[in-house]
N, C-alpha and C positions, 0 to 999 in steps of 0.2 A: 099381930104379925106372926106369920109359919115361922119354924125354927128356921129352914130353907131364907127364908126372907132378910130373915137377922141375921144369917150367914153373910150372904148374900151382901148386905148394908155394909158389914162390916171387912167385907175383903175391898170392897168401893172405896171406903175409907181410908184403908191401907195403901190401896193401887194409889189414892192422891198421894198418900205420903209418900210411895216411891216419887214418883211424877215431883214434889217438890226435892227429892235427892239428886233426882235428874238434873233439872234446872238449878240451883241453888250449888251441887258438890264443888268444894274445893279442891279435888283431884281428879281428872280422869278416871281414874276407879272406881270412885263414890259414884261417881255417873253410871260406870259400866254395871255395879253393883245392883243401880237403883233399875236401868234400862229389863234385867233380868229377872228382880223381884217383880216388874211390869207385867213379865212375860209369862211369870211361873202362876200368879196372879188372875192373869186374862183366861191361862188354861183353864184355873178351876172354877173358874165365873162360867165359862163356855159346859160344863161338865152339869154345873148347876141350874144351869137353864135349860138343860138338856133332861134334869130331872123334874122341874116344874111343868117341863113341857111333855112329860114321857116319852119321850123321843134321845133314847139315851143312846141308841145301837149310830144316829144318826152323828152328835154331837163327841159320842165319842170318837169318829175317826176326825172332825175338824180339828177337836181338842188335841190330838194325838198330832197332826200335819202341823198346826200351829205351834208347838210345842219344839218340835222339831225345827222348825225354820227360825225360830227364837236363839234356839240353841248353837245353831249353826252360824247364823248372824251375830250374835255373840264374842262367839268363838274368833271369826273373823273379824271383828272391830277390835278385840284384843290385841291378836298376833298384828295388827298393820301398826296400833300405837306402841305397844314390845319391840317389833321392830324400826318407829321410828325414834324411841329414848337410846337403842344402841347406835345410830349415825349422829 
């Protein structure tokens, strides 16, 4: 296996484990936590395939858009449950 590969396997790995914080979190947050380490996760899977594939000029602007709408959606699923713990 490339070193790429085993990277690769092992952020797979991890992306489940977020994915079981997701489903499984005991708090809202745990979720929001896990939803993020998803996202940050997916980027650099996208960046890595982009190197196996030498197509890095291509992956990195998807990387960079996704990365972005991660963050923003985030952001937003936060501020709606912050604002509804305050009513």
């Amino acid at each position: 296996m490339t070193p790429i590969g085993a990277i690769a396997t092992t952020l797979t790995v991890a992306l489940g484990l977020s994915l079981y914080r997701v489903l499984a979190g005991p708090t809202i947050f745990d979720r929001l936590t896990g939803l993020s380490l998803i996202g940050t996760k997916s980027t650099i899977l996208l960046l890595l395939f982009g190197v196996l594939t030498d197509r890095v000029d291509v992956f990195i602007d998807i990387a960079l858009a996704y990365a972005f709408i991660s963050f923003v959606g985030i952001v937003t699923i936060a501020k709606y449950f912050e604002r509804e713990d305050d009513e």
